[in-house]
Backbone as JSON, one array per atom type, in Angstrom:
{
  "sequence": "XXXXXXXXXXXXXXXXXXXXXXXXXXXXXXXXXXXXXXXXXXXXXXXXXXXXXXXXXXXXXXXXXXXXXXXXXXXXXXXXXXXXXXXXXXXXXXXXXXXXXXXXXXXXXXXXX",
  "N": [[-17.33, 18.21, 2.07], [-19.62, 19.83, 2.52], [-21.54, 17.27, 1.83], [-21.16, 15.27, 3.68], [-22.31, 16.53, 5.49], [-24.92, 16.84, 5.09], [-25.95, 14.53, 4.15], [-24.87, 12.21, 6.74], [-23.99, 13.85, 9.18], [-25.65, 15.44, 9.52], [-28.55, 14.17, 9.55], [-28.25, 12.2, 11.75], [-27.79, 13.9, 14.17], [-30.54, 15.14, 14.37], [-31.98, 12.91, 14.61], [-31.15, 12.11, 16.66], [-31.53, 13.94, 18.43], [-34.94, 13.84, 17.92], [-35.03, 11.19, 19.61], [-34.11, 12.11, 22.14], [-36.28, 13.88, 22.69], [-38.73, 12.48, 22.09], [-38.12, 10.97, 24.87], [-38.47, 12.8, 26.72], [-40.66, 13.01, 26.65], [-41.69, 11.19, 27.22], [-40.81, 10.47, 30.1], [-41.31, 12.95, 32.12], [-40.11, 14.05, 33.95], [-37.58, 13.71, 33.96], [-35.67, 15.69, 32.29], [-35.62, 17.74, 34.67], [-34.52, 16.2, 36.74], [-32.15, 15.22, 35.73], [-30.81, 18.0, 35.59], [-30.56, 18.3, 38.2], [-29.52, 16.11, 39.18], [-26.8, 16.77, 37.84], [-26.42, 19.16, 39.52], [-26.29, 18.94, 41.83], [-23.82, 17.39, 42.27], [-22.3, 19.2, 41.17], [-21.96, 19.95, 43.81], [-20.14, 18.77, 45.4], [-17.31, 18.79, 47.75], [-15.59, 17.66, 48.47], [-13.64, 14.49, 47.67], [-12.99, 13.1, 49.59], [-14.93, 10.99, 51.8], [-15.42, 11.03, 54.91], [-15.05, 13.59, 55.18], [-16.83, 15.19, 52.92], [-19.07, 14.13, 53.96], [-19.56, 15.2, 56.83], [-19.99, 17.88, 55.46], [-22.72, 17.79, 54.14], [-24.48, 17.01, 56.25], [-24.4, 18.95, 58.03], [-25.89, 20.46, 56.6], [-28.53, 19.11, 55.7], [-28.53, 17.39, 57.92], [-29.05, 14.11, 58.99], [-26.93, 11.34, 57.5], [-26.58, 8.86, 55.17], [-24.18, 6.15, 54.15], [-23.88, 3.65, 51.48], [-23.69, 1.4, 52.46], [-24.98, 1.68, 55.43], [-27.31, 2.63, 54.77], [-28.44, 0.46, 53.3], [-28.42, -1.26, 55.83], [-30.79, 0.3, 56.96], [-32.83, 0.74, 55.72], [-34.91, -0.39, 53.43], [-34.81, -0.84, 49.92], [-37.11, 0.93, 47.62], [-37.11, 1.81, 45.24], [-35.55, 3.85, 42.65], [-34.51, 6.81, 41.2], [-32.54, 8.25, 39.75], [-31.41, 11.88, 40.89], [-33.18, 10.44, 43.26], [-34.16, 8.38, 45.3], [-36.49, 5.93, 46.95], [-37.64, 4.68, 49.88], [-38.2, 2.48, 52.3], [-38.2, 2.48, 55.87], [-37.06, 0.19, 57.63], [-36.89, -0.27, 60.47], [-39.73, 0.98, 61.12], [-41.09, 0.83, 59.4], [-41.7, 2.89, 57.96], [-42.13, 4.85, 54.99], [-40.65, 6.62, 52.58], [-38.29, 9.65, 50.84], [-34.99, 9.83, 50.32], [-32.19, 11.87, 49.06], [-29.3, 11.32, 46.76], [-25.97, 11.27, 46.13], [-23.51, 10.96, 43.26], [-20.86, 10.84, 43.92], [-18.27, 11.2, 46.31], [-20.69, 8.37, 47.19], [-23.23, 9.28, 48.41], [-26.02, 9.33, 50.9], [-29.01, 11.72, 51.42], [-31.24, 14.15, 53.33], [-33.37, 13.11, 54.21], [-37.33, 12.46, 53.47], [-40.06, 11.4, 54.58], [-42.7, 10.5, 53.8], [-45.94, 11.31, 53.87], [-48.71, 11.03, 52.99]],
  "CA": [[-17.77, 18.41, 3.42], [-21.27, 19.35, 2.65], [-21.84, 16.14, 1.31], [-21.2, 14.6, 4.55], [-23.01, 17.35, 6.79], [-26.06, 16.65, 4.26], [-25.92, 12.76, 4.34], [-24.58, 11.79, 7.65], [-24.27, 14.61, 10.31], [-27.3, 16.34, 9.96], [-29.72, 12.57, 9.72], [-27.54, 11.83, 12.59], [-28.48, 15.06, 14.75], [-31.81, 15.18, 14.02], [-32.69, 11.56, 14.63], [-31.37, 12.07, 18.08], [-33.06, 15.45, 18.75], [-36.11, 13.33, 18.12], [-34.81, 10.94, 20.54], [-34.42, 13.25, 23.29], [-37.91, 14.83, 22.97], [-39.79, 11.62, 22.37], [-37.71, 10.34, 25.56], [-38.7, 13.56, 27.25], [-42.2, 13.03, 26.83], [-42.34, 9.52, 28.18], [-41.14, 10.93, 31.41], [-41.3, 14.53, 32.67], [-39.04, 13.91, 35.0], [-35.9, 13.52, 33.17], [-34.49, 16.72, 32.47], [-35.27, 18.16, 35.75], [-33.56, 15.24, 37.16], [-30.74, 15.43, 34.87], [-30.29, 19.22, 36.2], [-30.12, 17.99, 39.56], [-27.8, 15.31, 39.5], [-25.61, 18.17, 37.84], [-26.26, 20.47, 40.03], [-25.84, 17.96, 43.56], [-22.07, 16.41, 41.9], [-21.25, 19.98, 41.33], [-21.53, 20.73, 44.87], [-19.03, 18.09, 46.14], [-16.58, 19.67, 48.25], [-14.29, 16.66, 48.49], [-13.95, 13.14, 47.14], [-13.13, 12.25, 51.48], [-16.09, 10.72, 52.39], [-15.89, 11.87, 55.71], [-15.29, 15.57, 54.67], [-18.18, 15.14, 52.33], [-20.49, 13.61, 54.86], [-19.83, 16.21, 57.69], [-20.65, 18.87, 55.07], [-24.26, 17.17, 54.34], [-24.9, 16.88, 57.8], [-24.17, 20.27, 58.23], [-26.89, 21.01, 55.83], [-29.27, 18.46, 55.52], [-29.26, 15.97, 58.72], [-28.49, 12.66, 58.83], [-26.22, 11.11, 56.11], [-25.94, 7.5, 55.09], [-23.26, 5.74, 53.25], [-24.09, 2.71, 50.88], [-24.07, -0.22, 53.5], [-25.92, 2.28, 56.53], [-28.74, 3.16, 53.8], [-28.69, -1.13, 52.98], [-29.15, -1.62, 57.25], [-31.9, 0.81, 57.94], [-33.82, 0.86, 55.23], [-35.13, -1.42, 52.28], [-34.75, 0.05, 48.86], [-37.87, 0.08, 46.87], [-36.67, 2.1, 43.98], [-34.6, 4.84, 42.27], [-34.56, 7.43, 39.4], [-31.2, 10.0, 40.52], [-31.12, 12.13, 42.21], [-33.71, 10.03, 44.77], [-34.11, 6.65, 46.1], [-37.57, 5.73, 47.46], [-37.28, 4.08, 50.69], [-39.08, 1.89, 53.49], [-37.01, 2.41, 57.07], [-37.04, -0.8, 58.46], [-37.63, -0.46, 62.25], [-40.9, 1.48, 61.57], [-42.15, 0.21, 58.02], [-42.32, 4.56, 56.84], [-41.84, 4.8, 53.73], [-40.27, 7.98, 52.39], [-37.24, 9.6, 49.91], [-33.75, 10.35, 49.88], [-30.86, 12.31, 47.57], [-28.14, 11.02, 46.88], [-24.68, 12.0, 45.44], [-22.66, 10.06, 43.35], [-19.14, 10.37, 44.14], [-18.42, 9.83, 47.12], [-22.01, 8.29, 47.11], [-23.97, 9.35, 50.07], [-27.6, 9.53, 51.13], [-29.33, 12.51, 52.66], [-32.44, 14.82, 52.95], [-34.68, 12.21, 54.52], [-38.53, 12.82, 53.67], [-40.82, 10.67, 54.97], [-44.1, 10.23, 52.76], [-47.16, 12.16, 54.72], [-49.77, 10.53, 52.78]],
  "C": [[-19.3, 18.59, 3.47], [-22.32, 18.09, 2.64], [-21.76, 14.96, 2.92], [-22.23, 14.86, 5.83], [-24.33, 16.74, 6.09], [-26.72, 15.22, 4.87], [-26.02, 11.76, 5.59], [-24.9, 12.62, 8.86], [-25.74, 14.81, 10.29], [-28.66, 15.1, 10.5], [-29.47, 12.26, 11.45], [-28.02, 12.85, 14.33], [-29.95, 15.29, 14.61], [-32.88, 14.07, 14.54], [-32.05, 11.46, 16.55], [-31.61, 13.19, 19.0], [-34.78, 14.74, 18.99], [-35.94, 12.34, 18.92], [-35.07, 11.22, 21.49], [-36.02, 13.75, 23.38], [-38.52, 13.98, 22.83], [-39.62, 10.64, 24.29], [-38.2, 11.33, 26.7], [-40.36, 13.75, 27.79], [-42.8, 12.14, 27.2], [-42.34, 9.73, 29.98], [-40.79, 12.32, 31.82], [-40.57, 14.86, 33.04], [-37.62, 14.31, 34.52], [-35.05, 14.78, 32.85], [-34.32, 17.45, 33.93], [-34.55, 17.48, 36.5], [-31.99, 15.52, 37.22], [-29.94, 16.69, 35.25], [-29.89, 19.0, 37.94], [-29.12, 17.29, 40.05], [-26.58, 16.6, 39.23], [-25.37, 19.02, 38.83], [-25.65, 19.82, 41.68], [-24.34, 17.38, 42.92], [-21.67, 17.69, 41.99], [-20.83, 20.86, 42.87], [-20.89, 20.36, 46.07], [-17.86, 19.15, 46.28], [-15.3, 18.69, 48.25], [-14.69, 15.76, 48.59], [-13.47, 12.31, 48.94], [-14.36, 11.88, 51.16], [-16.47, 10.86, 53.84], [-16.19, 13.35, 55.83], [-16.59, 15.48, 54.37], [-19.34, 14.98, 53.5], [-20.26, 14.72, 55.82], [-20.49, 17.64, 56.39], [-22.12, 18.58, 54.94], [-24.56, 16.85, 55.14], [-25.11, 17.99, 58.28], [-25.56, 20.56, 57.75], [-28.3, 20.64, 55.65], [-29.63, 17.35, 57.06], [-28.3, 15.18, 58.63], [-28.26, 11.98, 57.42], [-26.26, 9.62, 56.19], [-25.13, 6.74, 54.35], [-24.52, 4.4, 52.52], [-25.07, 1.75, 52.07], [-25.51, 0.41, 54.97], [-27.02, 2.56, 55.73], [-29.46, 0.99, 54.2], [-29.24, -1.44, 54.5], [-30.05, -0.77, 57.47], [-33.05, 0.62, 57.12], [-33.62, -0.07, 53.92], [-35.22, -0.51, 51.41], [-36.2, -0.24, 47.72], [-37.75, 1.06, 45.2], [-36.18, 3.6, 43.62], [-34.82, 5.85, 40.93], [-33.44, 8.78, 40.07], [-31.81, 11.18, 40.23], [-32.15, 11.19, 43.81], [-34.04, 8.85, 44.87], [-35.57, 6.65, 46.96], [-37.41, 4.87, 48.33], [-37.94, 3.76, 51.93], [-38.11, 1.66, 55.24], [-37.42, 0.7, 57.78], [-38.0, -1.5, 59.83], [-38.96, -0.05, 62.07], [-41.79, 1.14, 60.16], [-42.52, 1.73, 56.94], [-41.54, 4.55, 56.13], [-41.52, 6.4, 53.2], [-38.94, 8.23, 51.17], [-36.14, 10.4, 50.42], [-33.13, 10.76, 48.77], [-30.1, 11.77, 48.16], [-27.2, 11.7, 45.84], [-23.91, 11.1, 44.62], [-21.61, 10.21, 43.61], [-18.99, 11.42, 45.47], [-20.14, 9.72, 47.34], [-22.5, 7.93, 48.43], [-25.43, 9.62, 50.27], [-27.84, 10.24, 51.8], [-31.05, 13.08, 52.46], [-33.58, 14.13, 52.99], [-36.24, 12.62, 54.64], [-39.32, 11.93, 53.72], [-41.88, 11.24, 54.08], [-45.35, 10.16, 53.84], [-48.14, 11.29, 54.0], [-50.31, 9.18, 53.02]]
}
């Protein structure tokens, strides 16, 4: 057994420890991210998607599914939890969260600068 922890495990663990932290240092972002998605999935109340959506409405505003995100606004890019996004009718550019399951869009902030 040592012989394996020695050889295999440990190289194995180690080499993706340094993974992680060289991957960490490319973008900043990433674990706080990573805590967020966790933390926004664990606070699905129910896989309904109307349930769901009246609760984030409740809380946040205006909700959009998939296809209502696709009609209002153009997508110009993503890193989860948020979606960077140009509304359409008015050309402002701003960000949403989203959820994945049921995957919904909320917490609309328009981009002040």
């Amino acid at each position: 057994m040592s012989d394996y922890l020695d050889k295999i495990a440990l190289p194995f663990i180690e080499a993706h420890l340094a993974y992680e932290r060289r991957k960490a240092m490319q973008d900043p972002t990433e674990r706080p991210r990573r805590a967020m998605v966790h933390e926004i999935n664990a606070q699905v109340e129910s896989q309904d998607k109307d349930e769901e959506r009246t609760r984030l409405e409740a809380e946040y505003g205006p909700v959009w599914t998939t296809e209502e995100l696709a009609q209002e606004f153009t997508i110009i890019g993503f890193q989860a939890p948020f979606v960077v996004v140009e509304e359409k009718a008015t050309g402002q550019k701003g960000t949403l969260v989203f959820q994945h399951m049921p995957r919904l869009y909320y917490g609309w902030q328009p981009d002040t600068r």
